[in-house]
C-alpha positions in Angstrom: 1.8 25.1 -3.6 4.0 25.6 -7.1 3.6 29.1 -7.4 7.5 29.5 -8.7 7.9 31.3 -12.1 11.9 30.4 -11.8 11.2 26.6 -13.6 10.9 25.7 -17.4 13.2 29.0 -18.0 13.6 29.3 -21.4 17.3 28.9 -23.0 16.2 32.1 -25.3 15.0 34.3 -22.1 18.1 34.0 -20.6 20.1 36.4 -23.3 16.5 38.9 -23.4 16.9 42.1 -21.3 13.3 43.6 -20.5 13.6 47.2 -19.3 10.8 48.5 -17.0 9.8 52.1 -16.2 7.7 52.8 -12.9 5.9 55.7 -11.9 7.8 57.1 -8.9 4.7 56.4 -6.1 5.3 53.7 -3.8 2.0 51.9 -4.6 3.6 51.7 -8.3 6.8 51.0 -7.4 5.8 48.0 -5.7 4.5 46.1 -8.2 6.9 46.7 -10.5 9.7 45.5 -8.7 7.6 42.6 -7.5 7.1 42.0 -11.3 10.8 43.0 -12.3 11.8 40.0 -9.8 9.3 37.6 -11.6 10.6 38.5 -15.1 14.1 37.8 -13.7 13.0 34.4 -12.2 12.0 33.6 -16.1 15.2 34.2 -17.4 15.1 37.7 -18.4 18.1 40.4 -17.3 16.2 43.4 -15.9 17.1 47.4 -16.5 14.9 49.7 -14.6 14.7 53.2 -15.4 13.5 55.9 -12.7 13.1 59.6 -12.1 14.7 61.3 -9.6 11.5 61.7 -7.7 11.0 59.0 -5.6 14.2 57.0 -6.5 14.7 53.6 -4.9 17.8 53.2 -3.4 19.7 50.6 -5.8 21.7 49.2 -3.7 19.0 47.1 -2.6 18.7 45.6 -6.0 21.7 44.5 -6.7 20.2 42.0 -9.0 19.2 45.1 -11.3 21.2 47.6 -13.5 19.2 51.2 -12.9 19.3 53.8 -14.7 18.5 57.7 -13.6 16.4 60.0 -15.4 15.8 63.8 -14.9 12.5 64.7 -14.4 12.6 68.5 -14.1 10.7 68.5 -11.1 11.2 70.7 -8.0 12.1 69.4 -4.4 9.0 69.9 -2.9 6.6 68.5 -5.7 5.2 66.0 -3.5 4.1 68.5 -0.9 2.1 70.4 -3.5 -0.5 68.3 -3.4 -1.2 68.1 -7.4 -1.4 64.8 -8.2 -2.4 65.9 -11.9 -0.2 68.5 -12.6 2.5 66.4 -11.2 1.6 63.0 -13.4 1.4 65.3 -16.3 5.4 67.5 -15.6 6.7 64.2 -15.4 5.4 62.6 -18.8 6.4 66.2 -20.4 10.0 66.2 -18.6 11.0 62.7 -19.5 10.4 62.6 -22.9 13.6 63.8 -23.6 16.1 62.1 -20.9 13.9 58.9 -21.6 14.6 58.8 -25.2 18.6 59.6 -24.6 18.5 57.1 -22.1 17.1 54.1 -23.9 18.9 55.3 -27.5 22.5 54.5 -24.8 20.9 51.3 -23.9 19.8 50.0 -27.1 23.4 51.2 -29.1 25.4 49.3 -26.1 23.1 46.2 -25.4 22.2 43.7 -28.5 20.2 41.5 -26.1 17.1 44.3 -25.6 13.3 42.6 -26.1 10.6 45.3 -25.1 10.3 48.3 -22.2 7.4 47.5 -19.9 6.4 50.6 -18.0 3.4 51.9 -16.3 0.3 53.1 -17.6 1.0 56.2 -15.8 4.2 57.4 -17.8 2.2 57.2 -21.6 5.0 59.7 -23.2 7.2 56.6 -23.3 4.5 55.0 -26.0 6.0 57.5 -28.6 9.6 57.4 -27.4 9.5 53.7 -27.7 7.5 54.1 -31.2 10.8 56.7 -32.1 13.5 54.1 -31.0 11.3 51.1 -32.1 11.0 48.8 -29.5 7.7 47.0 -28.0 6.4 48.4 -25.3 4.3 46.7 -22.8 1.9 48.6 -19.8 1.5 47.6 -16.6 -1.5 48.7 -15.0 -1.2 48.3 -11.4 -4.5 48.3 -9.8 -7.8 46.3 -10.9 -9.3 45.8 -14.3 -12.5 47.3 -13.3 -11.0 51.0 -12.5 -9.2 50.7 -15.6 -12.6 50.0 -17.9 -13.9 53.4 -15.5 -10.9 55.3 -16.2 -11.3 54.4 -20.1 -15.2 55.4 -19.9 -14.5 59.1 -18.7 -14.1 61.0 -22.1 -17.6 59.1 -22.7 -19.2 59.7 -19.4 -17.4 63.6 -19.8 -19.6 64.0 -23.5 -23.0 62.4 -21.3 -23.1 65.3 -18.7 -21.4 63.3 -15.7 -18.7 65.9 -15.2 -21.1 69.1 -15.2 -22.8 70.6 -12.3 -22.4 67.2 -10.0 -25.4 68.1 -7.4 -25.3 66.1 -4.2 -28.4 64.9 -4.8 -27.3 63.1 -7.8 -23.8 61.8 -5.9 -25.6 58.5 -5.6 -27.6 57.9 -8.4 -26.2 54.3 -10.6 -24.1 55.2 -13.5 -26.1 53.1 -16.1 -22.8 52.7 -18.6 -20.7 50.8 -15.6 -22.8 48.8 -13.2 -22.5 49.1 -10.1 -20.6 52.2 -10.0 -22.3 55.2 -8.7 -22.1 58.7 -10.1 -19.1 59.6 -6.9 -17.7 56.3 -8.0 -16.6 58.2 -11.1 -13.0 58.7 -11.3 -12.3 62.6 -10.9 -15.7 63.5 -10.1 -14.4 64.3 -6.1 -13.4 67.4 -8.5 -17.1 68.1 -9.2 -15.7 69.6 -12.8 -13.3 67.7 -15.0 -9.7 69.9 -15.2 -8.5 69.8 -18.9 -5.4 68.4 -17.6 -6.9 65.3 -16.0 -8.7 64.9 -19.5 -5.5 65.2 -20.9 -3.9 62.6 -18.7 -7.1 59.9 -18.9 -6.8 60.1 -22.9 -3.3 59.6 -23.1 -3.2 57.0 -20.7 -5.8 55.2 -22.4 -4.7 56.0 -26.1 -1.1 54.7 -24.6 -1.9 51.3 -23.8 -4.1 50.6 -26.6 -1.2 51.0 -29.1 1.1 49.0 -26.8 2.4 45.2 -27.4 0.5 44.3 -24.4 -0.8 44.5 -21.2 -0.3 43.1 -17.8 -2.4 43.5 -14.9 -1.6 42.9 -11.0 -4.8 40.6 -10.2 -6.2 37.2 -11.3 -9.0 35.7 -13.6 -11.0 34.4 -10.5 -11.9 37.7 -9.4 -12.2 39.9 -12.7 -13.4 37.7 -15.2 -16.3 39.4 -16.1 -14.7 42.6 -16.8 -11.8 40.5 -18.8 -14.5 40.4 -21.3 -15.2 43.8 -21.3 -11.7 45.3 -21.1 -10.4 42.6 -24.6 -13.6 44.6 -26.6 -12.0 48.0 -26.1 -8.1 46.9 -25.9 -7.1 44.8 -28.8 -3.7 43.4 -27.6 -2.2 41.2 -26.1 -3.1 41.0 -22.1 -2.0 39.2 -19.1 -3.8 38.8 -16.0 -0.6 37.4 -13.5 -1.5 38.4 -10.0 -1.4 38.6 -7.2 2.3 39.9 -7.5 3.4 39.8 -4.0 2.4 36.0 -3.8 5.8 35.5 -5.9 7.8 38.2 -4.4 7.3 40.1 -1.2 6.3 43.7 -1.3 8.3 44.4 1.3 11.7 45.0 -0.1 10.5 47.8 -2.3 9.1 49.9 0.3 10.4 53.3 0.6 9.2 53.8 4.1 10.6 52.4 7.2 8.4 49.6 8.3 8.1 49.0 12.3 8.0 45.5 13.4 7.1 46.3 16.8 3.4 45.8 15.8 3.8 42.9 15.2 5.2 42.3 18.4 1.9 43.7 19.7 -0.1 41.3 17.7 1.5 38.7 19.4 -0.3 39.9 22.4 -3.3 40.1 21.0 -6.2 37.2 20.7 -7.2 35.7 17.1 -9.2 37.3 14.7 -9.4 40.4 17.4 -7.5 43.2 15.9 -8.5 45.2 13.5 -5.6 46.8 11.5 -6.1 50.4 9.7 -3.8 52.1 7.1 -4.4 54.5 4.9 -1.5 53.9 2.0 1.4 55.5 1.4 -0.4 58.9 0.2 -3.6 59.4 1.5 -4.1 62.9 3.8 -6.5 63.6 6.1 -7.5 67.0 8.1 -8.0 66.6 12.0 -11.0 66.6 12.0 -11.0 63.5 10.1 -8.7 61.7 12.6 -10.9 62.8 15.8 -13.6 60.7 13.6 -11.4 57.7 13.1 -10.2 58.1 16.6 -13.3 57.8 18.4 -14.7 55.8 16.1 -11.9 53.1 17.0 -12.6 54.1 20.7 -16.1 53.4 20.9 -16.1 50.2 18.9 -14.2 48.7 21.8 -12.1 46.2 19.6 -8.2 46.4 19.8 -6.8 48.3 16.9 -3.1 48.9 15.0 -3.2 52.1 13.4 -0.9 52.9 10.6 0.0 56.9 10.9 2.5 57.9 8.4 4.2 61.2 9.6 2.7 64.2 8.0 -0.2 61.9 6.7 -2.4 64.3 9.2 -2.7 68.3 7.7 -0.9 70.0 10.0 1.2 67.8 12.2 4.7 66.6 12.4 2.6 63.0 13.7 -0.1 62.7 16.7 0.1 66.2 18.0 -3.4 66.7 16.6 -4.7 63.9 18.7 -7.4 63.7 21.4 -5.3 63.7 24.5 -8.2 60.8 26.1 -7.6 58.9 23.1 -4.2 58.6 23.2 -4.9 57.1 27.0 -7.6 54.1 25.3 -4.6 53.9 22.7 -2.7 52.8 25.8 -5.3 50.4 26.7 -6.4 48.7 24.0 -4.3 49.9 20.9 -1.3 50.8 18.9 -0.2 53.7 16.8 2.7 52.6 14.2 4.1 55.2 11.4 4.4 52.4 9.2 4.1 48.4 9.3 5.2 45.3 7.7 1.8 44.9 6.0 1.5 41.7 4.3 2.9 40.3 7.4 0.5 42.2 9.9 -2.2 40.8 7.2 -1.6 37.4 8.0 -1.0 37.2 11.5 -3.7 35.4 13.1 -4.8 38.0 15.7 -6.1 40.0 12.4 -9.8 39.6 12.1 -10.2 43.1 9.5 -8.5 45.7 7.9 -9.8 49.0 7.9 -8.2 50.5 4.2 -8.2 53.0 2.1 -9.0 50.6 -1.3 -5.5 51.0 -3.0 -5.3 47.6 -4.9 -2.2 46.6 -3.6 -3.9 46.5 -0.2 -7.1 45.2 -1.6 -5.0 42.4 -3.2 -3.0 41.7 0.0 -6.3 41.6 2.2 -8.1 39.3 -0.1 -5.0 36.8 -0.3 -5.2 36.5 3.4 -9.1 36.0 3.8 -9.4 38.8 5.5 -12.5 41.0 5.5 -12.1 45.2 4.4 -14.0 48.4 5.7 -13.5 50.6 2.8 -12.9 53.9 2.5 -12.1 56.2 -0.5 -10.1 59.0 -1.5 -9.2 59.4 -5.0 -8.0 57.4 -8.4 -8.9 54.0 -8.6 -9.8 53.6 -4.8 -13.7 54.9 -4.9 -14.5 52.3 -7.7 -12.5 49.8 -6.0 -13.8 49.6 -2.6 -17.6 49.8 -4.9 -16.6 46.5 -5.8 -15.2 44.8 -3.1 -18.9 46.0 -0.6 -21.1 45.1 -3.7 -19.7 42.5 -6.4 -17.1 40.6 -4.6 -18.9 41.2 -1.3 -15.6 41.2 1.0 -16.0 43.9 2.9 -18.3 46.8 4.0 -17.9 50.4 2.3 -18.0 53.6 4.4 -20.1 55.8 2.0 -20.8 58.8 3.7 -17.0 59.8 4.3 -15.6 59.4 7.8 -18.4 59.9 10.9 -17.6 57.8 13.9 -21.0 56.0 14.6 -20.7 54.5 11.0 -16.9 53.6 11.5 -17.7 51.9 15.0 -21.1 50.1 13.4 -19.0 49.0 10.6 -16.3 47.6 12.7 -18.4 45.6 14.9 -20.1 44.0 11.7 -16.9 43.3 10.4 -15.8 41.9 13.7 -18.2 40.6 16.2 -21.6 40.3 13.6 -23.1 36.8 11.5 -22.3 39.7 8.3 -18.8 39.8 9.2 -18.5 35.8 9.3 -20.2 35.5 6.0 -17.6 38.0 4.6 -14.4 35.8 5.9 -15.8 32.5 4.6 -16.0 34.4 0.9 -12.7 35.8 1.6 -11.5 32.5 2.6 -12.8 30.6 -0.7 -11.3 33.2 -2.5 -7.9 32.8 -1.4 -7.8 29.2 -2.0 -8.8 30.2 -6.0 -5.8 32.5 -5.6 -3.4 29.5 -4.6 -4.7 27.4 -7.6 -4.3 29.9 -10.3 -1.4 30.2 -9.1 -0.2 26.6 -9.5 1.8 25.2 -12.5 -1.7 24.8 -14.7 -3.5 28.3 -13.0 -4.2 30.5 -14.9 -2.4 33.4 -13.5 0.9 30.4 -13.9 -0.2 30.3 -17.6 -0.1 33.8 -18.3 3.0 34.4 -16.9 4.0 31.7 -19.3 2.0 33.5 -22.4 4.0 36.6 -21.3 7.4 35.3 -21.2 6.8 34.1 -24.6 5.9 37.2 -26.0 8.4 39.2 -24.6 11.2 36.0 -25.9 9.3 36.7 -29.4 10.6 40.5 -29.7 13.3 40.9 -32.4 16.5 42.2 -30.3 17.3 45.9 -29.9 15.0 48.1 -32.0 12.9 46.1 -34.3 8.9 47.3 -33.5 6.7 44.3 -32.8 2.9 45.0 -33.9 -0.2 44.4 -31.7 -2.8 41.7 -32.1 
């Protein structure tokens, strides 16, 4: 397969420096390095900017100038648990040390085309407006939780937000088919905090006075909402997934990855394992993990648990499990605190993967035709995992949170049942329309192309490019 972005590298590109801003959580991070490598592959010299929080370890990227920016933010932000409140600090914090930070860039380097950052850190839409320079978004999960993020202040003014009954948890949201009312990003909140308004409109309002937009998935898969998303977002936009199918994820991870499980798959029959992770951010109480537990147990398939320490409320790591559990783990499982997931994902013992619907790991299951249980937590996930059960139909969602008799009926659908074949042969012909658009004439080939172009069309250092 030519999936490599390195060839046709424009004379022009190679004098352009592109400087990208993540949002410090590892499921951004990812993708933006992965795309950081891609932009370098077309010619372009790469500058990343990060805040403290989070902070890749540069020497790692030797292939990249970084530059630090304070954020403000107090050592222990991350065990606060305010996802909100800590999105918006850092967009207020780095206003400042963003602008001083990119005015040093732009006064020493002549060869500066556009900032792309992530959807996620909107203040630097006005700093970049201030300094005049392009800016580009990246939005790192799927187009269709982008169109349901950008429908909240509507759905907000139609009652959605107020006085959420349980009753009403499943009825169809008529405006965004087939989401359902707990689908809703920020509903799980039952009322809609100001500051969560605050950060929706901004991020919305942020990308739709960018230069353009880039998205981590491909036309195969979210062409009907590619329609729907170039009505509401006039610019420029770039569908270049699956990132990780040019670069490996695995470089940018800022958790120590275990490859003993995959000496353990190696023991393992094809197609018999199911794998489960959570992502790098999910939290779960312990009575939660008794129901996964057991609902492993009973299933009777062999299993490769991802357990990030402090993941469970609580405990250090396993303290809060059942001690007979941790004998069938002995038996017939493994317990990891983090894996090598793209390669777990393809090894051929694999036959599901149980996930929490981050898009990365949506992405990374579907380019390996392998079939998802879904579960949900927050963000983009809940309309994500809506879409892989009922639109793509690659997996099975968990709707009614975590209860073991659902967890072990879904795993032996997914595994042993006719339902669970059906779901790896769509799986399957998916990933072969992954390795075509990502061939010289794909699509996702052509709008890397489209991209590089735009970006080798900035003016140098400082000159504002307009939006289509």
């Amino acid at each position: 397969m030519d999936n490599n972005p390195s060839k046709a590298i424009s004379q022009h590109a190679r004098t352009r420096r592109v400087i990208l801003f993540p949002f410090p959580f590892q499921g951004h991070i990812s993708p933006m390095i992965q795309l950081a490598n891609i932009l370098r592959s077309k010619g372009f010299t790469i500058s990343i900017l990060h805040t403290q929080f989070n902070s890749p370890d540069p020497s790692r990227y030797p292939q990249f100038t970084f530059h630090l920016i304070p954020d403000g933010l107090p050592e222990d932000q991350a065990s606060k648990g305010d996802l909100a409140g800590l999105i918006d600090r850092l967009n207020t914090n780095c206003v400042g040390p963003t602008r001083e930070c990119l005015g040093k860039l732009l006064s020493t380097h002549d060869d500066v085309a556009c900032m792309v950052t992530d959807a996620m850190m909107y203040s630097s839409q006005s700093v970049a407006e201030d300094l005049g320079i392009p800016r580009i978004v990246l939005r790192t999960s799927s187009v269709c939780s982008f169109l349901a993020f950008a429908s909240v202040p509507v759905l907000l003014e139609k009652g959605y937000f107020s006085d959420i009954l349980d009753s009403r948890r499943e009825d169809p949201v008529l405006e965004l088919p087939p989401l359902r009312v707990k689908d809703i990003p920020g509903i799980q909140t039952r009322n809609l905090i100001d500051v969560e308004l605050k950060i929706i409109r901004s991020m919305v309002e942020g990308t739709k006075t960018a230069s353009g937009l880039i998205f981590n998935t491909f036309q195969d898969l979210e062409e009907p909402n590619l329609a729907n998303l170039k009505e509401h977002f006039r610019i420029p936009t770039f569908l270049i997934g699956p990132f990780h199918k040019f670069f490996s994820a695995a470089s940018s991870s800022l958790l120590t990855q275990d490859r003993s499980s995959i000496s353990w798959l190696d023991t393992q029959k094809p197609s018999s394992v199911i794998y489960v992770s959570f992502g790098s951010a999910a939290k779960m109480d312990e009575k939660d993990v008794r129901e996964v537990a057991w609902g492993l147990a009973h299933s009777m398939q062999p299993f490769l648990w991802v357990v990030r320490p402090g993941s469970v409320q609580g405990s250090a790591w396993l303290e809060s499990f059942p001690n007979e559990f941790l004998e069938v783990v002995s038996k017939r499982g493994c317990i990891v605190k983090w894996a090598p997931q793209q390669e777990v994902l393809s090894h051929p013992a694999v036959g599901g993967f149980w996930t929490h619907s981050g898009w990365n790991s949506v992405l990374e299951s579907i380019c390996e035709g392998v079939p998802m249980i879904c579960s949900s937590l927050f963000a983009d996930q809940p309309v994500n995992s809506r879409y892989v059960s009922d639109v793509w139909q690659l997996g099975i969602k968990l709707e009614y949170g975590l209860k073991r008799e659902e967890i072990e009926s879904a795993i032996r659908k997914i595994m042993l049942d006719r339902q669970g074949q059906e779901i790896r042969e769509r799986a399957l012909h998916l990933k072969e329309k992954i390795d075509v658009s990502l061939k010289t004439d794909g699509f996702s080939s052509q709008s890397l192309n489209a991209l590089s172009d735009l970006i080798s069309s900035f003016k140098s250092s400082g000159v504002s490019v307009g939006s289509e």
